[in-house]
C-alpha positions in Angstrom: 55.8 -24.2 7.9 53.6 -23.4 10.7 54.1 -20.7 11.0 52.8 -20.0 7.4 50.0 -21.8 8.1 49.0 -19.5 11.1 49.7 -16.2 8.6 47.9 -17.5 6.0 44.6 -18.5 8.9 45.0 -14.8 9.9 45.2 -13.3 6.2 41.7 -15.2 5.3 40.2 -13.8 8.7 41.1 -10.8 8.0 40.3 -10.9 4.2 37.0 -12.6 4.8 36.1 -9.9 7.8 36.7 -7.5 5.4 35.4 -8.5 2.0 33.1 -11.5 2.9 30.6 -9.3 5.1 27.6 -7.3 3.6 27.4 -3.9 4.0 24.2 -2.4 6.1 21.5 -2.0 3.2 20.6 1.7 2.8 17.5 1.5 4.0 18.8 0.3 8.2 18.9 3.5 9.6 17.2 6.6 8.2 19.8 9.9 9.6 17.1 11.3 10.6 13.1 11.5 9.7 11.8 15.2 8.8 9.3 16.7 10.4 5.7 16.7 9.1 6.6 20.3 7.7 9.9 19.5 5.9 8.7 15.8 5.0 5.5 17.8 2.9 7.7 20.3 1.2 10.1 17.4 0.3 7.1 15.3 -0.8 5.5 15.2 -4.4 2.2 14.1 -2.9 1.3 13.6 0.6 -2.0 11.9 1.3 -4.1 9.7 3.5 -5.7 6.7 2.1 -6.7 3.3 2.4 -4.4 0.3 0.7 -6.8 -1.4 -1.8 -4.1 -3.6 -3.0 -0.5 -5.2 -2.8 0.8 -6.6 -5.7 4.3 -7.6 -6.0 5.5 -7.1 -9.9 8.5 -9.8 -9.9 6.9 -12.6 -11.1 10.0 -14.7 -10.3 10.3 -17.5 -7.6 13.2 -16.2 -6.9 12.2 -12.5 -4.8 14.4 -10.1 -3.4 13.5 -7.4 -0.5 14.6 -5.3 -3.3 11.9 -6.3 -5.7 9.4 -4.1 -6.7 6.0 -3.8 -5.1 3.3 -1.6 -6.4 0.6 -0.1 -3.5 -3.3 1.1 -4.6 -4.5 3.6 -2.5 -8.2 4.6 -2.3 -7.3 8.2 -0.6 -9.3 9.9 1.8 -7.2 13.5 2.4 -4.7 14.9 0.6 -2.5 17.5 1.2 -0.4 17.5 -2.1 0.0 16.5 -5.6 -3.2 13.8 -5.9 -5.5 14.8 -8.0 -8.0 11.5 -7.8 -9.4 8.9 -5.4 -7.2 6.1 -6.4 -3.5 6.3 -5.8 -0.7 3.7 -6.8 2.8 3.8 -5.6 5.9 1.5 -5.6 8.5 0.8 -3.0 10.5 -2.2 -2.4 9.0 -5.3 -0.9 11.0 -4.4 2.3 9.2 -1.4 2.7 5.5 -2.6 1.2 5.8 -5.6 4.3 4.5 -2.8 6.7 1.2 -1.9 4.4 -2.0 -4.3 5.0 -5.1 -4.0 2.8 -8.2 -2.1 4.4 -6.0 -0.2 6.6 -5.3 3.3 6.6 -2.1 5.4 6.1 -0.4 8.7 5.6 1.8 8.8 3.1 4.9 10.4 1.6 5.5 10.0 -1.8 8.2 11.3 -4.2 7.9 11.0 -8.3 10.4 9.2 -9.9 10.3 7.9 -14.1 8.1 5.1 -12.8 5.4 6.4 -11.0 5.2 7.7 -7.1 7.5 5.9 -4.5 8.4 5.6 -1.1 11.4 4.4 0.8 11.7 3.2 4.3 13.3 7.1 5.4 9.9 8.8 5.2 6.8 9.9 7.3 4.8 7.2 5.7 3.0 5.9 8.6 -0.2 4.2 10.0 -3.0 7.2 10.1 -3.4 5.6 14.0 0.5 6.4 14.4 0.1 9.7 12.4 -1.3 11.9 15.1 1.6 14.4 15.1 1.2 15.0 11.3 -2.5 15.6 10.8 -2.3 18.0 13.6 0.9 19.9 11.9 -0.7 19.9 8.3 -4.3 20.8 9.2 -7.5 19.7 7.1 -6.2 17.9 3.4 -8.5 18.2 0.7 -11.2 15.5 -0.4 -9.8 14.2 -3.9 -12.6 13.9 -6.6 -13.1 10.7 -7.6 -11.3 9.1 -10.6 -12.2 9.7 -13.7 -11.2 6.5 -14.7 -13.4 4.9 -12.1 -16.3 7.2 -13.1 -15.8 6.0 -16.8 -15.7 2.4 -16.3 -18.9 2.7 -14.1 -20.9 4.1 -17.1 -19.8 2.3 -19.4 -20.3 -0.7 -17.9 -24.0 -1.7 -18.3 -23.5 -4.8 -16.1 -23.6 -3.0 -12.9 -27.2 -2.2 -13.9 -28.2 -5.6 -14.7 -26.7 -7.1 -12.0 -28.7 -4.8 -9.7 -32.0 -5.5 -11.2 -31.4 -9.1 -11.5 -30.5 -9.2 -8.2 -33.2 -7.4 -6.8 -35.6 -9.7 -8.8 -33.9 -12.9 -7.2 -34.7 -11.1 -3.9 -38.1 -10.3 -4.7 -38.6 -14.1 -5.6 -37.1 -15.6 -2.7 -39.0 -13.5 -0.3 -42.1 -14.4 -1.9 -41.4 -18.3 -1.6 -40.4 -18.0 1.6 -43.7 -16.1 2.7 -45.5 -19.3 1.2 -43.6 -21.7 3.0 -44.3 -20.1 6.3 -48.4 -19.8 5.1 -48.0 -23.5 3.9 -46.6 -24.8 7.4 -49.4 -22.6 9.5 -52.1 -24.0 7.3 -50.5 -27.5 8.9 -50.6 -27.2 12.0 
């Protein structure tokens, strides 16, 4: 009966050493990172921009480092496939931990059926960190900016009005303020 008992102990060890561990996620170690060269000609777009935004599109309490995470980009140089200013890509929440809004980037991007994405195996890398790229690739090309930005600022007459009331409520202040400090002199 014992030893059973011990077999059956060394079965579940084994068993559980085998079966009950998680395998590394594909993302814990890259092979090996291209070189700015390669990591370009692999790339669909390869840019440099600032992150705008990071908006995480599970909407469940329940969130995954899998989960998708979508990226906006106002892009300062580009070196391939952006044709505007603004930029959004996804990646998995694992990978969009590293981005922080208002700082800058370079980034890799591939297209997939949802958009432009990145893993955790490219060049994507603070612009700081990015010395070695910008210096292999050379001078990028200023995107225009996006047309859809340029429409929504015409057609939006609020901008305007905003502006001049604004500058109104500025003129009025600095007026009352000029006769408070001529109303206080006159006092003393």
């Amino acid at each position: 009966m014992r030893i059973r008992l011990v077999m059956l102990a060394i079965v579940l060890l084994i068993g559980g050493g085998i079966f009950g561990t998680n395998p590394a996620p594909a993302h814990a170690s890259c092979a090996e990172i291209p070189s700015p060269e390669t990591a370009l000609q692999q790339s669909d777009a390869v840019f440099s921009g600032i992150v705008l935004s990071v908006k995480a599109l599970n909407r469940s309490k329940w969130g995954s480092s899998a989960d998708p995470v979508e990226v906006a980009f106002r892009v300062t140089e580009a070196w391939k496939g952006v044709d505007s200013d603004r930029v959004t890509v996804r990646m998995a929440a694992s990978v969009a931990n590293r981005f922080v809004e208002g700082m800058p980037y370079m980034v890799y991007a591939r297209k997939t059926l949802t958009g432009l994405r990145i893993d955790s195996c490219t060049r994507t890398a603070e612009l700081a960190k990015a010395s070695d790229d910008l210096a292999a690739l050379g001078k990028g090309k200023v995107p225009p900016p996006s047309p859809e930005l340029e429409s929504a600022i015409r057609s939006n007459p609020a901008g305007k009005y905003l502006f001049w009331s604004g500058t109104a409520f500025a003129a009025l202040a600095a007026i009352v303020f000029v006769l408070l400090i001529l109303r206080l002199r006159r006092r003393h």
